[in-house]
N, C-alpha and C positions, 0 to 999 in steps of 0.2 A: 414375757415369754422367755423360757429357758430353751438354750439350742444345745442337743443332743447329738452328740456323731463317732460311731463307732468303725473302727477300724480291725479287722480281724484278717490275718494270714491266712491267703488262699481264696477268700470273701471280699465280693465287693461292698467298700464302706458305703457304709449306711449315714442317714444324718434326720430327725426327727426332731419335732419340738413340744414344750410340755407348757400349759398354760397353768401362768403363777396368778395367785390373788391374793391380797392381803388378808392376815386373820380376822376371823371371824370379834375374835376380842382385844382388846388393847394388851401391847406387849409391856411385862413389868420387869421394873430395872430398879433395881436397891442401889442407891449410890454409895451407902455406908457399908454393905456388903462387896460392893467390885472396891471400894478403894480398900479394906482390909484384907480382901483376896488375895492367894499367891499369883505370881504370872503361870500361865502353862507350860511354859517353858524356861528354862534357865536361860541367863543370856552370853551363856558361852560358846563361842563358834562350835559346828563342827568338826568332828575326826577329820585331820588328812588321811585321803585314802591314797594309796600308790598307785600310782599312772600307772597304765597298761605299756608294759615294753618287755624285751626278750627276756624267759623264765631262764632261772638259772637250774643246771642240772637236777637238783635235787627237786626243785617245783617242779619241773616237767615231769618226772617220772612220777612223783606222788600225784598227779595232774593224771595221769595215765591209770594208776594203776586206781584213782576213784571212779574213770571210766572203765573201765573193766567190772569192777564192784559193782555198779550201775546196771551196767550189760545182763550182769549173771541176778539179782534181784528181779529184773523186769522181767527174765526168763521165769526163772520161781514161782513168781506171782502168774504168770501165765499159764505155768504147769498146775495152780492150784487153781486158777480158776477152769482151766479144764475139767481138772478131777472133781471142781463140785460142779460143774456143769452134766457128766457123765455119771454120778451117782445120783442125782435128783433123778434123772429117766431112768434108773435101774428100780429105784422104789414104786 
């Protein structure tokens, strides 16, 4: 059995479960194939990313002014889906 549980903002989590069964036919595994295979991934650490701590002017303000860009987009996109909302009932 697989345990299933979702979590959503505003929503009380949920949690379900899904019944696992073995394949129907035997699973096939090339041995001479997986050992000349590459890995999936390289084995070099991850990027450090930079901690979270106080933006210095210039981030704050380009910080700002992609919230602003933001702002005025999700307006646009509202004003256009109005205008195809109000021209489909005019046809």
């Amino acid at each position: 059995m697989i345990q299933v549980t979702a979590i959503a903002k505003g929503l009380a989590p949920g949690e379900t479960w899904v019944a696992s069964s073995a394949p129907p036919l035997p699973l096939i595994r090339d041995t001479t194939y997986a050992g000349t295979s590459k890995p999936a991934a390289p084995d070099t650490p991850p990027p450090v990313l930079r901690t979270a701590g106080p933006d210095d002017p210039d981030t704050a303000k380009l910080r700002e002014q992609l919230h602003q860009l933001q702002l005025e987009l999700t307006g646009k996109q509202q004003e256009l889906m109005e205008l195809r909302s109000t021209r489909g009932k005019q046809d």
